[in-house]
C-alpha positions in Angstrom: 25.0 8.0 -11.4 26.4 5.9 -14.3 27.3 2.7 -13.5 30.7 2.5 -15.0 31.8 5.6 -13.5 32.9 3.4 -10.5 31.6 6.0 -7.7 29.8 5.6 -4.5 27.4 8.1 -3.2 28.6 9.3 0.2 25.3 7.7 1.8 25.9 4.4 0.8 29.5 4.9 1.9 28.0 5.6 5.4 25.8 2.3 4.9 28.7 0.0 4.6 30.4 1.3 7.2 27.4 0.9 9.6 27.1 -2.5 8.2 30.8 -3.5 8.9 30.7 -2.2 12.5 27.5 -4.6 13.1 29.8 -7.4 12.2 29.3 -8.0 8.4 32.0 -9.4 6.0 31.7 -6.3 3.5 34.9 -8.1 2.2 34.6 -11.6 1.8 33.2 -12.7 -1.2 29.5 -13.1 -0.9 28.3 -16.7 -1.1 24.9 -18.2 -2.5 23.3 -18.5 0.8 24.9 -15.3 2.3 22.3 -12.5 4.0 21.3 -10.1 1.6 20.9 -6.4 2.0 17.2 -4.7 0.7 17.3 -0.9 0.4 14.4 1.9 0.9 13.5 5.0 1.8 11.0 4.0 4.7 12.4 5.0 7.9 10.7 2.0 10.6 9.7 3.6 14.1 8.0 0.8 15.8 7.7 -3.1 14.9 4.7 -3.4 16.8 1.4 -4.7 15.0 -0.5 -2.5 16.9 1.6 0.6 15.6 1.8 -0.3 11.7 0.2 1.8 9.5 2.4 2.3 6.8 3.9 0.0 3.9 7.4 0.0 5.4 6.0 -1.5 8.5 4.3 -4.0 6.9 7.1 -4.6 4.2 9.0 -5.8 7.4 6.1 -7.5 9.4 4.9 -9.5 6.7 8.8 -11.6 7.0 8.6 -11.5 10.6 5.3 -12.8 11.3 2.7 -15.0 9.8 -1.3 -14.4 9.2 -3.8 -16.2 9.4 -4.6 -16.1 5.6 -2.4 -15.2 2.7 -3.1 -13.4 -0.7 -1.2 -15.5 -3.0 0.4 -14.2 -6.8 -2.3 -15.2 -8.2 -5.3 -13.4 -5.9 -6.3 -16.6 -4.2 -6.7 -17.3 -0.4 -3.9 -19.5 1.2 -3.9 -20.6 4.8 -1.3 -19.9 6.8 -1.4 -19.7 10.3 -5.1 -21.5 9.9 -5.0 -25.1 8.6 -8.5 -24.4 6.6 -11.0 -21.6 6.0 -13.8 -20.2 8.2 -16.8 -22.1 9.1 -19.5 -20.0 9.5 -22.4 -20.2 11.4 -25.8 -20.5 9.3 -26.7 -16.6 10.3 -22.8 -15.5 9.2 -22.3 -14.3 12.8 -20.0 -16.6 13.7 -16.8 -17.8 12.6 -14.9 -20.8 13.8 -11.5 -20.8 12.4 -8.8 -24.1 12.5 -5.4 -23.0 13.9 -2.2 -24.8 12.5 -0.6 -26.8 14.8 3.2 -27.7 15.8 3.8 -23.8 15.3 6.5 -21.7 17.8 6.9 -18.3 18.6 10.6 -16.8 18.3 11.3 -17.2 21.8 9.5 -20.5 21.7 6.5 -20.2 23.1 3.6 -22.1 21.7 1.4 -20.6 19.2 -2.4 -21.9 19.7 -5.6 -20.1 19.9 -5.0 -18.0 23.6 -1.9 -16.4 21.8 -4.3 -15.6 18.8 -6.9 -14.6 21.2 -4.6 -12.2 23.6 -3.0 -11.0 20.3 -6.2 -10.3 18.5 -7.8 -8.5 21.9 -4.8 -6.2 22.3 -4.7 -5.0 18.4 -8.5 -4.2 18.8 -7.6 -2.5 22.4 -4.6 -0.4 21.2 -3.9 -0.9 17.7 -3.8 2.1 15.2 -5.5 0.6 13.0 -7.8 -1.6 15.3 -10.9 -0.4 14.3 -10.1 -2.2 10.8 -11.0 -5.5 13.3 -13.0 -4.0 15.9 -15.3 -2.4 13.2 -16.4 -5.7 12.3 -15.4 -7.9 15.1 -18.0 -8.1 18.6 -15.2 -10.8 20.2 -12.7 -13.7 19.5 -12.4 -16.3 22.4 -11.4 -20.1 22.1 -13.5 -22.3 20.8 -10.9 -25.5 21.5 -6.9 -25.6 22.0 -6.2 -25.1 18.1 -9.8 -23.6 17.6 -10.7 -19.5 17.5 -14.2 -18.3 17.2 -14.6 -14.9 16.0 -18.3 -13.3 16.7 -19.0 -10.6 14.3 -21.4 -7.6 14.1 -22.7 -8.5 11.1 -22.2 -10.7 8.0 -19.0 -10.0 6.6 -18.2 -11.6 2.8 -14.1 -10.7 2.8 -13.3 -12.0 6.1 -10.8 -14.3 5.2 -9.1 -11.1 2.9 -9.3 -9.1 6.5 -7.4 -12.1 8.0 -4.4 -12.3 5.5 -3.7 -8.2 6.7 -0.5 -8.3 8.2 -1.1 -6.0 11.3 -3.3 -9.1 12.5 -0.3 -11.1 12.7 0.3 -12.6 16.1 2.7 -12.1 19.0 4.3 -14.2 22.1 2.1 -13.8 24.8 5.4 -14.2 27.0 7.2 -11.8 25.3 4.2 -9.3 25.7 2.5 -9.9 28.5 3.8 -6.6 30.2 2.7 -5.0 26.7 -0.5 -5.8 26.8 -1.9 -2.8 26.9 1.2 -0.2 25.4 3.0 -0.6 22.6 6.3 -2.6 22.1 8.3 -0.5 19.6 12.0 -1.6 19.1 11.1 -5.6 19.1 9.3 -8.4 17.6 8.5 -11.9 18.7 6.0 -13.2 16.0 6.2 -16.3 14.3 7.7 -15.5 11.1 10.4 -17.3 9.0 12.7 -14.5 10.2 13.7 -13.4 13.6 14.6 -9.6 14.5 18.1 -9.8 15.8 18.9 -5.6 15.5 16.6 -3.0 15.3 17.5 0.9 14.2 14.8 3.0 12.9 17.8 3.3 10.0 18.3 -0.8 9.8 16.8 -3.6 10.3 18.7 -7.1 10.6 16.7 -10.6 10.2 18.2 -13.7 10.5 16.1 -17.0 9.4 14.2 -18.5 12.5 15.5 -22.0 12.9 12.4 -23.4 14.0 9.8 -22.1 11.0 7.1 -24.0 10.7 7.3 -23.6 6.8 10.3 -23.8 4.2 13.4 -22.0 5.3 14.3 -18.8 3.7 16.5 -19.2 0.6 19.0 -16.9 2.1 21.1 -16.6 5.1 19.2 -13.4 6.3 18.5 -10.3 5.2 19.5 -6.4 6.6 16.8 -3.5 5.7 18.4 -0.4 5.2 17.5 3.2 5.1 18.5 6.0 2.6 17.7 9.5 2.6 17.1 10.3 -0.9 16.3 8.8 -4.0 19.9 9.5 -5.8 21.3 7.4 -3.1 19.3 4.7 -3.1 20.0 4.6 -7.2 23.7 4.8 -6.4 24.0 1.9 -3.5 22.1 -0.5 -6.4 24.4 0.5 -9.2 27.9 0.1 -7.0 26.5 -2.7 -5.8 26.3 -1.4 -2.1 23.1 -3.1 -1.6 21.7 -6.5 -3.7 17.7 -4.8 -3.9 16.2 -2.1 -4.2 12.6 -0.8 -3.4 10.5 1.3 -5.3 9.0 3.7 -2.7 10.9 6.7 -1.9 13.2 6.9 -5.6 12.1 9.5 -8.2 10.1 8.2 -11.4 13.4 9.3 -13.7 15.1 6.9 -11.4 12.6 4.3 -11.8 12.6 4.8 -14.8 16.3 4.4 -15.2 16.4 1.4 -13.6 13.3 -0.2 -15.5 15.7 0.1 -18.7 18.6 -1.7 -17.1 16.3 -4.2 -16.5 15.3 -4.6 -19.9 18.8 -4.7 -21.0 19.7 -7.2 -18.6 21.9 -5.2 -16.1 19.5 -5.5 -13.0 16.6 -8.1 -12.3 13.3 -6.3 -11.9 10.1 -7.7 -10.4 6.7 -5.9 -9.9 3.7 -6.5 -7.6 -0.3 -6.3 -8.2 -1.2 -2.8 -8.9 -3.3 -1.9 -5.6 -2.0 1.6 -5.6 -4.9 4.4 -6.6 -3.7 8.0 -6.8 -6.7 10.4 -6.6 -8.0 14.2 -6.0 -10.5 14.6 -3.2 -12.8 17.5 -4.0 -14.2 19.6 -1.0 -17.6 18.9 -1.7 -19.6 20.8 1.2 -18.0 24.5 1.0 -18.3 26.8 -2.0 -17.3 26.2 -5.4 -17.3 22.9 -5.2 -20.4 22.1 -3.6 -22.1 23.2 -6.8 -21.6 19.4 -8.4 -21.6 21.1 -11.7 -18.5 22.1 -11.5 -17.5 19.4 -9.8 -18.2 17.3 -13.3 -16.7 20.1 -15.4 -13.1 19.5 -13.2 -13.6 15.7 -13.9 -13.8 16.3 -17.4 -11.1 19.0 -17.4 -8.2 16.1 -16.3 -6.3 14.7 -19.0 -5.1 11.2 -17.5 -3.2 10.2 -20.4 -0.9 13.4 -20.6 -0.2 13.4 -16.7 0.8 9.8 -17.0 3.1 10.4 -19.5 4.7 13.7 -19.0 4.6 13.3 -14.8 4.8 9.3 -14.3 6.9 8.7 -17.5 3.8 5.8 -18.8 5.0 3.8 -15.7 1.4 4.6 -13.7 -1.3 4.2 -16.4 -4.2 6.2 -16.0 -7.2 5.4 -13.8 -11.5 6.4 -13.9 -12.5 4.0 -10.9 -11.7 3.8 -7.0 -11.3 0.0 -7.2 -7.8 -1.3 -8.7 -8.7 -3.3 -11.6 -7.3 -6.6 -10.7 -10.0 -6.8 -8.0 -13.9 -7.8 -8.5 -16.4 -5.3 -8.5 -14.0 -2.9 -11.2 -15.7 -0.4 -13.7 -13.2 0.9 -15.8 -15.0 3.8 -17.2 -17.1 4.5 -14.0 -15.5 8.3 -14.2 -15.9 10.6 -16.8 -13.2 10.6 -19.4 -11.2 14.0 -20.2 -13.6 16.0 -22.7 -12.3 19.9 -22.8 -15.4 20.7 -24.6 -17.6 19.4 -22.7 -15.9 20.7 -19.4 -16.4 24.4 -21.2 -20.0 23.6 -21.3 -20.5 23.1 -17.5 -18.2 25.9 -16.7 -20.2 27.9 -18.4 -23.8 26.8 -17.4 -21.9 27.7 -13.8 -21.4 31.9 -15.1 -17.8 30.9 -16.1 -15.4 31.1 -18.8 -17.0 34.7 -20.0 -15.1 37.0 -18.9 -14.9 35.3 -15.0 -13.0 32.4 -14.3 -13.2 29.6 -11.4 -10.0 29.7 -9.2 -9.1 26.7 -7.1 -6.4 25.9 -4.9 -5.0 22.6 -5.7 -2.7 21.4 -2.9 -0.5 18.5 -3.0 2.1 16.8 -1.0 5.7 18.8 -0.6 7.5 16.4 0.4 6.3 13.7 -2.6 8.3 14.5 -5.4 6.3 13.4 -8.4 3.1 15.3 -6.5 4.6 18.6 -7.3 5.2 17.7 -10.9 1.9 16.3 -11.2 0.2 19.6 -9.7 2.2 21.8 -11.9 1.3 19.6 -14.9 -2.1 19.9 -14.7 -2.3 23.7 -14.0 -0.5 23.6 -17.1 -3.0 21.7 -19.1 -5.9 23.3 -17.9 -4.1 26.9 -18.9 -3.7 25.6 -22.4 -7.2 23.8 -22.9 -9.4 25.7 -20.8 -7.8 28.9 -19.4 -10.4 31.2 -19.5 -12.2 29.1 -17.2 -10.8 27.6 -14.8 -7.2 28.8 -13.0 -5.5 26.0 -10.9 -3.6 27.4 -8.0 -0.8 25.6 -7.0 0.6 25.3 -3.6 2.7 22.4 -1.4 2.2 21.2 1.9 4.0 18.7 3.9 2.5 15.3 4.0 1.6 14.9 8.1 0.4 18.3 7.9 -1.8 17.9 4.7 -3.8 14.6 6.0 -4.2 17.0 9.7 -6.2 19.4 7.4 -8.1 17.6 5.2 -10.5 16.2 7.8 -10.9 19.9 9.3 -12.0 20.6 5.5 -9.3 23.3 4.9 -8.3 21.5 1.4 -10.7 22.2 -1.0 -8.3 20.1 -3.5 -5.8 17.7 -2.5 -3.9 14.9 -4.2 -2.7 11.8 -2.1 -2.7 7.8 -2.8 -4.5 5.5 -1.0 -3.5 1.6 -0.9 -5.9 -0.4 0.9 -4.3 -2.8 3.8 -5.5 -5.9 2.5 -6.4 -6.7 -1.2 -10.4 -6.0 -0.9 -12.7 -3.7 -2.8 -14.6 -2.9 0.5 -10.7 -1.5 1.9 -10.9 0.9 -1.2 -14.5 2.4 -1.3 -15.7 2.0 2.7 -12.4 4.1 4.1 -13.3 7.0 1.2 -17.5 6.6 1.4 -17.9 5.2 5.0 -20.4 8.0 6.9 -21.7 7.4 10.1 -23.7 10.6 10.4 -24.8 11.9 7.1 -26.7 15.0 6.6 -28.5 14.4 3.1 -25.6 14.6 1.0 -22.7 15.8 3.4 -21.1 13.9 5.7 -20.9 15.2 8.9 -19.0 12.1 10.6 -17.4 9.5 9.2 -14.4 8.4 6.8 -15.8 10.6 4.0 -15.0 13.7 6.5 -12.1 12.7 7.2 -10.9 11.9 3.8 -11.6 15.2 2.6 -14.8 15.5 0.7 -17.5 15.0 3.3 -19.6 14.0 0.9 -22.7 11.0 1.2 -26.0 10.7 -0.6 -28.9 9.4 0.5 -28.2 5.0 1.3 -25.3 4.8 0.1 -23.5 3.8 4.1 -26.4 1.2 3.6 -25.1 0.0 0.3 -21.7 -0.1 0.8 -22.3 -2.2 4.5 -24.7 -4.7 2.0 -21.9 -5.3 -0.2 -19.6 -6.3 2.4 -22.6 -9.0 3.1 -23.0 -10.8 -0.1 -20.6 -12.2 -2.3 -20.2 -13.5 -5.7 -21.7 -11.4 -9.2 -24.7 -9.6 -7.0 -21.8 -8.1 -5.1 -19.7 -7.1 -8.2 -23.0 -5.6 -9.9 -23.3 -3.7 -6.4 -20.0 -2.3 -6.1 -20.0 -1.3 -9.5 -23.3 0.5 -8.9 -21.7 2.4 -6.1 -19.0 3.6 -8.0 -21.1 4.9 -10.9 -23.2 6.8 -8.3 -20.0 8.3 -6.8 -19.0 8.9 -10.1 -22.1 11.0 -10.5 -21.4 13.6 -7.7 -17.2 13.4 -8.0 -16.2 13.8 -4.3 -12.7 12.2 -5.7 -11.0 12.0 -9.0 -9.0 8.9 -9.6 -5.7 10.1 -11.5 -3.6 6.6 -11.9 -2.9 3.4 -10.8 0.8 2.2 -9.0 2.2 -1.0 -8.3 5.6 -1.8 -5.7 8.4 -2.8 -8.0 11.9 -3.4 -7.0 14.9 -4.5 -8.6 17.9 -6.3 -7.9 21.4 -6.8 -9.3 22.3 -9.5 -11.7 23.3 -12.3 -8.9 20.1 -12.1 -7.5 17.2 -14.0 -8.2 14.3 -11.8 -9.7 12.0 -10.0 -6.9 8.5 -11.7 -6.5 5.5 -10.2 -5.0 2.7 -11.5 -2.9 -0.5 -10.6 -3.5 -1.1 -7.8 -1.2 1.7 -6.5 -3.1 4.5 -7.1 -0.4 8.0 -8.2 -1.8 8.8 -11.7 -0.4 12.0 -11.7 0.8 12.2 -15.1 1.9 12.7 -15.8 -2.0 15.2 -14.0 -2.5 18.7 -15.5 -3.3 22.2 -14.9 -4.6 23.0 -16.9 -7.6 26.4 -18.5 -7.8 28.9 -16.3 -10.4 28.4 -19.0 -13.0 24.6 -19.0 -13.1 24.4 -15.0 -13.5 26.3 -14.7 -16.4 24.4 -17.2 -17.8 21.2 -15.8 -16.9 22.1 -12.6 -18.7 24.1 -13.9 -21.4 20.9 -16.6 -22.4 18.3 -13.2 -21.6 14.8 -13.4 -21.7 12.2 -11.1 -23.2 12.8 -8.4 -20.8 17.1 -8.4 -21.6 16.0 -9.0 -25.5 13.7 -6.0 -25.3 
């Protein structure tokens, strides 16, 4: 929707109204320090730590709570919650961690190590995602009033990474102590600089917490809201229904669109680390693609740069690892590169392309606009390059639906995007390689079954647990050995990479990221009348693009 046109999309219409009967001042002129209104498409069921599992959980978590550690811009570890790093033990079995002290809960209880403890035991006891802890974790007691002690199963190199995920965050004992063993949905008592004051699974209102530890908020509060549909979350920004908008959920023209008005200095846009990786996982135990053969010829029949262009507009660059580059341990060319000829060759050493050619059903995500696109794209490159070969079938299926099949191995090929929960290589390769019963080189239990390929060879559970053990260059050289070896047998296909932007209108301050690639909305601020037209009049590189 142009923005001079002077419409409002019905759905934002709805959102001010819902916003006006909650009490705001859609009115009043909005002042410097006023709350601020951030717009997605992620719908919030629960608020619990022990339920999050998605980004828009942790997109709200991460303002509500505190961890222990923090990934900061810049990739380095930042205590938070703990007033140093881990000391560990001479064996690396034990870690004694120092807890920040004069901290409060929202409903102010105290915050010491027996509300780390009792928060800590019931993630690992009921948490979703408690196996991320509990996997590594033997027990957490403590060690002294401002002291925990975690006791792990083995050595562990990224512990302090693991500690800066957001799910760990803790949670008032008081407030949960009849929770301690079910989940808490539709509240949160964390020690955050925001409180929850409303909770919808449409809204979400937080109001600065008057007794943060750390520096205040720079706004009076913000309300997380929730569109249906990428054209009306590019409407509310443009009418100037809402102040920012988020990324996930809008269409890449959209994005797009809204990347350009950046440049010309209409909007503010801001853009976290690229820990995003979009990829194919190739049913490697089940005929035709337990021939690895052809499992190389597909590798070498994907033409990254086209699909980038034509499906992601350049705004995803393309991608031959598993690891995001930022991170240590990367190999940018681990995968094969996109060679048609070479593809023909394997095709044909497999009895194809003369007269017979390979079909495979490609699957993607219905309910993922820029999935179908992508699907479509390719069949269409692989008709013109290598047709009488290989023939892509293409077919949709709903997203909750598609990830129920894959570990029942009905997907022989399956896009889908995997973003690890805190900023590790080990979150990227040990939830896709991971087996803990491997039959030569299947998997017949573990996270390689379950994301699709069952596929393992021969010590490679035992690598991937040794890199997790030793830090420094020997575990870069390590990990990038891994990833050439799984390059070798393709049980996934790394497509591109994708980074959480957002954008924001003119009176706002530009978005900033942390980085695990969460927008920190505690920075955000309106700018007084004055100071924005300066801002755009003066422009910058991005408005004098």
């Amino acid at each position: 929707m142009p923005a001079a046109s002077g419409l409002i999309h019905p759905a934002a219409c709805g959102l001010l109204l819902t916003l006006l009967a909650l009490g705001s001042s859609g009115c009043a002129p909005p002042q410097p320090g006023a709350s601020l209104i951030v717009a997605s498409k992620s719908r919030i069921d629960s608020l619990d730590p022990v339920q999050a599992s998605r980004s828009g959980q942790m997109q709200v978590l991460s303002a509500l709570g505190d961890p222990l550690y923090a990934i900061g811009a810049d990739g380095t570890i930042e205590p938070r919650l703990a007033s140093g790093p881990p000391l560990l033990s001479g064996d690396g079995l034990r870690a004694r961690i120092p807890l920040r002290q004069g901290v409060q809960f929202h409903d102010g209880t105290a915050f010491d190590a027996a509300a780390m403890v009792f928060s800590l035991n019931r993630f690992m006891a009921i948490g979703t995602l408690g196996y991320q802890f509990s996997d590594r974790v033997k027990a957490v007691r403590a060690s002294g009033p401002y002291e925990l002690e975690l006791e792990l199963k083995a050595p562990f190199s990224p512990l302090s990474r693991l500690l800066s995920a957001i799910f760990l965050t803790p949670v008032s004992p008081t407030a949960y102590r009849s929770h301690a063993d079910k989940p808490l949905n539709n509240r949160f008592v964390g020690t955050g600089p925001y409180r929850l004051s409303f909770f919808s699974g449409q809204q979400q209102r937080l109001n600065p917490f008057a007794g943060y530890w750390g520096p205040a908020p720079a706004n009076g509060g913000i309300d997380l809201v929730t569109l249906s549909n990428s054209t009306a979350l590019l409407g509310a920004l443009r009418s100037g229904e809402v102040d920012v908008l988020l990324a996930s959920g809008l269409e890449i023209d959209h994005q797009q669109a809204l990347h350009r008005d950046a440049a010309a200095g209409r909007l503010r846009e801001g853009s976290g680390p690229p820990l995003s990786i979009g990829f194919f996982s190739l049913l490697t135990d089940q005929p035709p693609l337990n021939n690895p053969g052809l499992r190389q010829a597909l590798a070498r029949s994907l033409d990254r740069a086209t699909l980038s262009e034509r499906v992601s507009l350049g705004m995803r660059p393309p991608l031959r690892q598993l690891i995001p580059p930022s991170l240590a341990g990367s190999d940018p060319e681990a995968w094969p590169a996109y060679d048609p000829a070479a593809a023909r060759a394997l095709y044909r050493q497999a009895g194809y392309c003369n007269g017979k050619v390979l079909s495979l059903p490609l699957t993607f995500r219905s309910d993922i606009p820029s999935d179908r696109l992508l699907a479509l794209t390719w069949q269409a490159q692989v008709r013109r390059d290598l047709g009488d070969c290989l023939d892509l079938q293409v077919s949709g299926m709903e997203s909750t639906t598609a990830y129920d099949q894959l570990g029942k191995g009905a997907l022989t090929l399956f896009f889908y995007d995997w973003i690890g929960d805190y900023p590790d290589p080990e979150n990227f390769l040990a939830p896709l390689l991971g087996c803990e019963k491997a039959e030569a080189n299947r998997c017949a239990k573990g996270n390689s079954a379950l994301s699709g390929s069952f596929w393992s060879a021969p010590g490679l559970d035992a690598e991937l647990q040794r890199s997790s053990r030793i830090d420094g260059p020997e575990r870069e050289r390590l990990l990038r050995a891994i990833q050439r070896r799984t390059a070798s047998a393709v049980p996934y296909l790394p497509v591109w990479l994708m980074a959480e932007q957002a954008w924001g209108g003119r009176r706002i301050t530009p978005p900033q990221f942390d980085g695990s690639g969460r927008l920190r909305l505690d920075r955000l601020r309106r700018l007084p009348a004055a100071a924005a037209t300066l801002a755009v009049s003066t422009g910058g590189p991005e408005a004098r693009r």
